[in-house]
C-alpha positions in Angstrom: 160.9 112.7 78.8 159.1 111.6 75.5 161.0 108.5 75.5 159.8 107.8 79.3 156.2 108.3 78.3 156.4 106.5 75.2 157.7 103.8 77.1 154.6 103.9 79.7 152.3 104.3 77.0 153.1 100.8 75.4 153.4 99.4 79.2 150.0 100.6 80.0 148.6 99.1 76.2 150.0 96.0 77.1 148.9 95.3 80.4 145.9 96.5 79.1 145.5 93.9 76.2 146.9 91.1 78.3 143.6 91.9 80.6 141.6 91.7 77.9 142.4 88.4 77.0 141.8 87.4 80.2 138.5 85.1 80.2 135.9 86.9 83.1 133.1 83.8 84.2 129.7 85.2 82.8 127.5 87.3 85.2 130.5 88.7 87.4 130.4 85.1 89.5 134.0 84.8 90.8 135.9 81.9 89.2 135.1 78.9 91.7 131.2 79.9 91.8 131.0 79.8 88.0 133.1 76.4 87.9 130.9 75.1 90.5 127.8 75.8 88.2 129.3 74.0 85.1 130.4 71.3 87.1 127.1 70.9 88.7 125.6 71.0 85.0 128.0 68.9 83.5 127.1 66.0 85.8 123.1 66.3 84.9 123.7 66.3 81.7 122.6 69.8 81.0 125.0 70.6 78.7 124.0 74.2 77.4 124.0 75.2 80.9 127.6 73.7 81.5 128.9 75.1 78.2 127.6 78.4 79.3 129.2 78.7 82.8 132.1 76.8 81.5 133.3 78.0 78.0 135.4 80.4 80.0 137.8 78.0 81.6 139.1 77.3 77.5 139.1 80.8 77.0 141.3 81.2 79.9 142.8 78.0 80.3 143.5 78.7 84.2 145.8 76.0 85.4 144.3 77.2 89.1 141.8 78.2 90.8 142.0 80.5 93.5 140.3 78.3 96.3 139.7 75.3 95.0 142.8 73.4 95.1 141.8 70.1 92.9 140.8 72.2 90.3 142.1 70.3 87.1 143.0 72.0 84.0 142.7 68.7 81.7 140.1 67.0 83.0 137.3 70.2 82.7 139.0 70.9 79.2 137.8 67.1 78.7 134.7 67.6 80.4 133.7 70.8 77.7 134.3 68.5 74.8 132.4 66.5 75.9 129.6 68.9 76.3 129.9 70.6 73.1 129.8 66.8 71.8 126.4 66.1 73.5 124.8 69.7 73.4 125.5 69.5 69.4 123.1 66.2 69.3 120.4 68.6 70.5 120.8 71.0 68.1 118.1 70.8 64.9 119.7 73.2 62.6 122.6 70.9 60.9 124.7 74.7 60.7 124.4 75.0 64.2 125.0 71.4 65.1 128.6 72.2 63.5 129.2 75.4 64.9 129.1 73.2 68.7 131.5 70.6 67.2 134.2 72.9 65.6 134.0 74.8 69.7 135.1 71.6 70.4 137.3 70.9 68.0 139.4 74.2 69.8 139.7 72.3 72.6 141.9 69.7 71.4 143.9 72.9 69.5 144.4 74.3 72.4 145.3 71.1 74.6 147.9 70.1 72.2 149.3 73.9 72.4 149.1 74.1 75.9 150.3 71.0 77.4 153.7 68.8 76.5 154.1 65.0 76.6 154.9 64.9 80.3 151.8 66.6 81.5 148.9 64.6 79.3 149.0 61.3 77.7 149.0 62.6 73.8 149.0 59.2 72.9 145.0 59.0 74.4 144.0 63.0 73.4 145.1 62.2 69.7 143.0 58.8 70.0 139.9 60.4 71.4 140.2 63.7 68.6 140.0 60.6 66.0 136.9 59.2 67.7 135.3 62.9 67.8 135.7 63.0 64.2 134.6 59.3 63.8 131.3 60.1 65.7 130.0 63.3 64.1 131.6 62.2 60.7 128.0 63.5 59.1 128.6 67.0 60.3 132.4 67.3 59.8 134.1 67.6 56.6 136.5 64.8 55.6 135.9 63.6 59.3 137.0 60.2 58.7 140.3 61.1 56.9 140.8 63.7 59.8 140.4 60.9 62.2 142.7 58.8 60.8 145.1 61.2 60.9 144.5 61.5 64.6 144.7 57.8 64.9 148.1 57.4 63.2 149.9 59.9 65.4 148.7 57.9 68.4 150.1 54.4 66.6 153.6 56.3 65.7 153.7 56.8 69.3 153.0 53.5 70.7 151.9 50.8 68.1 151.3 48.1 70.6 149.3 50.3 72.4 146.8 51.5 69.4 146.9 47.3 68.3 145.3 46.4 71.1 142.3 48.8 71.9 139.2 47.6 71.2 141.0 44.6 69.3 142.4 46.1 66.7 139.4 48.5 65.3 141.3 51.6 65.7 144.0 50.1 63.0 141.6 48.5 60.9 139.5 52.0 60.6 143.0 53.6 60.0 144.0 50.6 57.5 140.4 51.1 55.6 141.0 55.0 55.2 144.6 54.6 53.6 143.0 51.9 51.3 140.6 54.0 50.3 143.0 57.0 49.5 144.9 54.4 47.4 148.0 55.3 50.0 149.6 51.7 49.4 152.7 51.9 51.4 151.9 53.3 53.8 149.0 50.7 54.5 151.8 48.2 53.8 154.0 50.3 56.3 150.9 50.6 59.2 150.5 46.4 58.6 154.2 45.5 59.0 154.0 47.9 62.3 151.5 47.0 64.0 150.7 42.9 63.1 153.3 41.3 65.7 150.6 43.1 68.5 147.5 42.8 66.3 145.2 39.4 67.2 144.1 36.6 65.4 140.8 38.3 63.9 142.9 41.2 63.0 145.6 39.4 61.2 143.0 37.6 59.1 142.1 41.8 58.0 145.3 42.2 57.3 145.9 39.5 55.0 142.5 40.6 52.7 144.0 44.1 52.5 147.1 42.6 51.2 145.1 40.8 48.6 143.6 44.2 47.6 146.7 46.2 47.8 147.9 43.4 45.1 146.4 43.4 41.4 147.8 39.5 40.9 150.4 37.8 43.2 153.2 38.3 41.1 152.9 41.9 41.5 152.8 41.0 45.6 156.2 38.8 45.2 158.1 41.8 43.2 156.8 43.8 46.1 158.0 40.7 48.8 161.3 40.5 47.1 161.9 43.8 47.2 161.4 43.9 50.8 163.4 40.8 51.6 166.7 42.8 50.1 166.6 45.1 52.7 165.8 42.3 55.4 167.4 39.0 53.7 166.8 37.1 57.5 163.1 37.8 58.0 161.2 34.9 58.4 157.8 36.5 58.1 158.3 37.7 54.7 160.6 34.4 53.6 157.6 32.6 55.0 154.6 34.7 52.6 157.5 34.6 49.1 157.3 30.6 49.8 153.8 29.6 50.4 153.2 32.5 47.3 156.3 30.6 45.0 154.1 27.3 45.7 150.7 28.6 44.8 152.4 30.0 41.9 154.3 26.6 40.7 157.4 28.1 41.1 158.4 25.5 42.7 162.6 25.8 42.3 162.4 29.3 44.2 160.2 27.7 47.1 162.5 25.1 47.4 165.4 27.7 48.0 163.1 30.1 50.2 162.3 27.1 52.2 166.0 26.2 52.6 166.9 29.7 53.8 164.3 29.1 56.5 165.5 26.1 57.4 169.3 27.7 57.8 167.7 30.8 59.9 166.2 27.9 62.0 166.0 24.5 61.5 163.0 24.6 63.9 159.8 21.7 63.2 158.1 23.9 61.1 160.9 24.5 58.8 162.1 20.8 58.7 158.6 19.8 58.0 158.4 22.3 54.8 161.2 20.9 53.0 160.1 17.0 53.9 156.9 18.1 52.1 158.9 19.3 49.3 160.7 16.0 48.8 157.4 14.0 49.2 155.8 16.3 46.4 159.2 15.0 44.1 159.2 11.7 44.7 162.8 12.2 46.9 161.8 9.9 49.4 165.4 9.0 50.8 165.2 13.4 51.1 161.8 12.8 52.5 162.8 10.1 54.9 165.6 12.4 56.3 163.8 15.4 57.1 160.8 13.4 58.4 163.3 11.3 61.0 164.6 15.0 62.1 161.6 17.1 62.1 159.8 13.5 64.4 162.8 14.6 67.0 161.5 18.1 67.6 158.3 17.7 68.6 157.2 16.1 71.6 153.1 16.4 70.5 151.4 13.3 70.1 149.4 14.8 66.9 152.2 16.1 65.4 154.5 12.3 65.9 151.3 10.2 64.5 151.1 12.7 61.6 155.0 12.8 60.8 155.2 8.9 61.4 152.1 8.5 59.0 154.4 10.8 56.4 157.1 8.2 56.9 155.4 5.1 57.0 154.3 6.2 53.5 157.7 7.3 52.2 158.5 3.5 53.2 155.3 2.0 51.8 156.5 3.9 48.3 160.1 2.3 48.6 158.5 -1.2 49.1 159.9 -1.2 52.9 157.2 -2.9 54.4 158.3 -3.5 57.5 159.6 -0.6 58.7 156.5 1.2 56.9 154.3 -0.4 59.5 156.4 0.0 62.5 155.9 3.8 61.9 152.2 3.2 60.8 152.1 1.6 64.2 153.6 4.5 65.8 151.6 6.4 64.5 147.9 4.6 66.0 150.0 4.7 69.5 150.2 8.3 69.3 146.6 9.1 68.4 144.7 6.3 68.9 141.2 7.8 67.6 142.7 8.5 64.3 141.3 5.1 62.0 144.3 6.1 59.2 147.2 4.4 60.5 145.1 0.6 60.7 144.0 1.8 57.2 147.7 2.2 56.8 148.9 -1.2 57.8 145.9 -3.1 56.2 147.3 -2.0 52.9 151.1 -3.0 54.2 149.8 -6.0 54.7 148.0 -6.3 51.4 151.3 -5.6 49.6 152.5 -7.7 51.6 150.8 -10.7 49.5 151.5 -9.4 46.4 156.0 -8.9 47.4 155.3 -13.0 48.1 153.5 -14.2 45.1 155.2 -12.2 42.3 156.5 -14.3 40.0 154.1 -17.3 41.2 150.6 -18.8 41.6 148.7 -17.3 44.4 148.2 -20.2 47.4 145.4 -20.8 49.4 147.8 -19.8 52.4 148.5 -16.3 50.7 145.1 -15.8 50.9 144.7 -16.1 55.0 147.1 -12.6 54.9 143.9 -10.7 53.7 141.6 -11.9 57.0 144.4 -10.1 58.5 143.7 -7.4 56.0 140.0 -7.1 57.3 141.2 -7.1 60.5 142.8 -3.7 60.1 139.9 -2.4 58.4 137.3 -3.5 61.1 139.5 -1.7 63.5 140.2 1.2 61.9 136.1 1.9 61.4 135.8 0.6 64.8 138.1 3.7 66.6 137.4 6.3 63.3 133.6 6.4 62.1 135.0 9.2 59.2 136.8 6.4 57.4 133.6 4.5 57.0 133.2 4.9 53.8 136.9 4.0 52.8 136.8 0.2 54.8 133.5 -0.4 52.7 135.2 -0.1 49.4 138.1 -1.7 50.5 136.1 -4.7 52.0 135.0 -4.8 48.5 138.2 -5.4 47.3 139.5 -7.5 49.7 136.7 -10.1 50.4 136.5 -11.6 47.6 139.9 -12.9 47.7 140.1 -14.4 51.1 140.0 -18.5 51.3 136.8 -19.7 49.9 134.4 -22.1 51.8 136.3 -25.2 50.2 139.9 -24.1 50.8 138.8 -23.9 54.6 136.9 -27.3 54.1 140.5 -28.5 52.7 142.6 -27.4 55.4 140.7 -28.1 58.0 139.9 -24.4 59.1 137.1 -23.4 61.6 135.6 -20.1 62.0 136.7 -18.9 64.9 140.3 -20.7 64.4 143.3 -18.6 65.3 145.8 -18.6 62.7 149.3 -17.3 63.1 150.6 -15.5 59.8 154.8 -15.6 60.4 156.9 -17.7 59.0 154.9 -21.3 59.6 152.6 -19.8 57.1 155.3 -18.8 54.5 158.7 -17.6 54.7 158.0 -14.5 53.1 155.7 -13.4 56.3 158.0 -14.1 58.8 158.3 -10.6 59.6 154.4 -9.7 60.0 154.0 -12.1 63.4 150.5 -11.2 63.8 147.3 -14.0 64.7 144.0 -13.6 62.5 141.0 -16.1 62.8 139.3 -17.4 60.5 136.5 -15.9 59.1 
């Protein structure tokens, strides 16, 4: 018989205490009267009033109400944040002001305890804790560490996601915090996560905190290198150890990392890089290779006038001529604003006179090549006002060497005259085939 009321007693305790914690709306209003005061409240923007006919519903956390069937749980938990946020900015007494943020603060708590992942969206409650720290960050201590905290469990759960809201800030906040903690990896770890989603603008923040993270670039290749043995095929990082190896003259290893990249994927990019390479050592039979290739994998009309300008001058260097203008010429059909390329062949041409009288006399018919010379350079400023400057020094060089007023007198020329430069001027320009007049 003891053991039976002992066993009431603690029944009757409990229910008891479990009514105790039951949250009762203030002034014995049933629950749906006191919700419709708050909400009422909440939507003028008196928020004392709505924290005061409200604060029950987080006490409580009623998933119903008896009555009201769209009552929702969530979205009046959000609704009291919100109010404890606002009614704080009345508040005068900085003590007091804090005493409304931590209420809210209990919110989140409690949202977190109460509902899973398949009720709420974490990923946004965790983003808009971070922001309630961020905003009242005078009032709250170590509110912006707090909030980044907040706003790295929301990028562990969807990276792209957190990348792309508000472009990028959230991550750059995040990125600034860890900086400041001096938490290196990890904001090497929250870059190399979140940069294939991150924009342009965002990118270009990454790339300055890399440059803090670092105390000299060789301390950023150790760290590159020490990556890559753990992923030997990514291109990002083979990309940053090559453009670093050349700014550091260590010009061997960006050789090799370029050749990796090449072998990954011997894409236009890629080709290009080691065609530079070549150029920079004088290889121009390497040069010439790579150039030819990287010309077949592009089909933009920039890119062609700038690879056949790269090979034209490869040519020009092995005293090719002709085929150095055939690409200089392909070049001017491919971008036809661009005054480079006539620049290009003027100076083809120029050699061209000095390949014909080495070892001999200049002639008065050498001499007709350079009107041909200016011709190039008259069109060249004519489509290209930027190269200016370049045709008047080279005018400078040029004119004076063109047939004086006698050698015309002598052979009969007119200004005006058309004069064919091929092979009926010399043998050695049979190959040029071009008319000039005479000046």
């Amino acid at each position: 018989m003891k053991k039976l009321i002992l066993s009431l007693g603690v029944i009757l305790i409990g229910a008891t205490f479990v009514h105790a914690q039951k949250a009762e709306p203030p002034g014995g209003l049933s629950e749906i009267q006191a919700y419709s005061i708050f909400y009422e409240n909440y939507k003028n923007e008196d928020y004392e009033a709505a924290i005061r006919y409200g604060e029950w519903i987080a006490e409580g956390m009623p998933r119903s109400l008896k009555g009201y069937s769209k009552f929702d749980l969530e979205r009046n938990l959000d609704r009291l944040i919100t109010a404890y946020s606002e009614a704080s900015k009345q508040q005068e007494d900085p003590t007091v002001r804090t005493e409304y943020l931590q209420k809210g603060l209990e919110i989140f708590e409690k949202v977190f305890e109460e509902f899973d992942q398949d009720e709420i969206d974490l990923f946004e409650w965790h983003m808009d804790k971070g922001r309630f720290y961020q905003e009242h960050s005078d009032f709250l201590e170590n509110a912006l560490e707090k909030a980044s905290k907040e706003y790295l469990k929301a990028i562990e759960m969807n990276p792209e996601r957190a990348t792309k809201i508000g472009d990028g800030y959230y991550i750059q906040v995040t990125l600034q915090q860890l900086v400041s903690q001096g938490k290196k990896q990890e904001a090497l770890d929250l870059i190399e996560k979140t940069e294939p989603y991150a924009n342009s603008k965002t990118k270009e923040y990454f790339d300055k905190v890399r440059n803090q993270l670092f105390d000299s670039p060789e301390e950023r290749i150790g760290f590159l290198e020490s990556q890559l043995q753990d992923n030997p095929k990514d291109t990002k990082l083979l990309n940053e150890l090559a453009d670093l190896y050349k700014q550091q003259q260590m010009l061997q290893k960006s050789r090799q990392t370029y050749q990796k990249l090449y072998e990954i994927n011997p894409n236009y990019q890629n080709t290009m890089s080691l065609a530079e390479i070549a150029i920079q050592n004088a290889n121009y039979d390497t040069a010439i290779r790579y150039l030819k290739e990287a010309l077949d994998k592009t089909s933009d009309n920039e890119q062609v006038a700038q690879v056949a300008m790269k090979l034209s001058n490869a040519y020009l260097n092995k005293e090719n001529l002709r085929t150095a203008r055939r690409y200089a010429q392909q070049a001017a059909q491919n971008d036809s604003d661009w005054g480079q390329p006539y620049l290009q062949i003027a100076s083809i041409y120029g050699q061209a006179v000095n390949q014909c009288t080495s070892g001999r006399k200049m002639e008065v018919k050498d001499k007709v090549v350079y009107w041909l010379v200016l011709d190039y350079l008259d069109r060249a400023r004519r489509v290209d006002s930027s190269v200016a400057n370049t045709v008047q020094r080279q005018y400078q060089s040029y004119r004076p060497v063109t047939p004086t007023t006698e050698e015309k007198f002598f052979n009969n020329w007119e200004k005006g005259q058309k004069i064919k430069i091929d092979g009926s001027l010399m043998s050695c320009y049979d190959w040029i085939g071009e008319t000039t007049t005479v000046r």
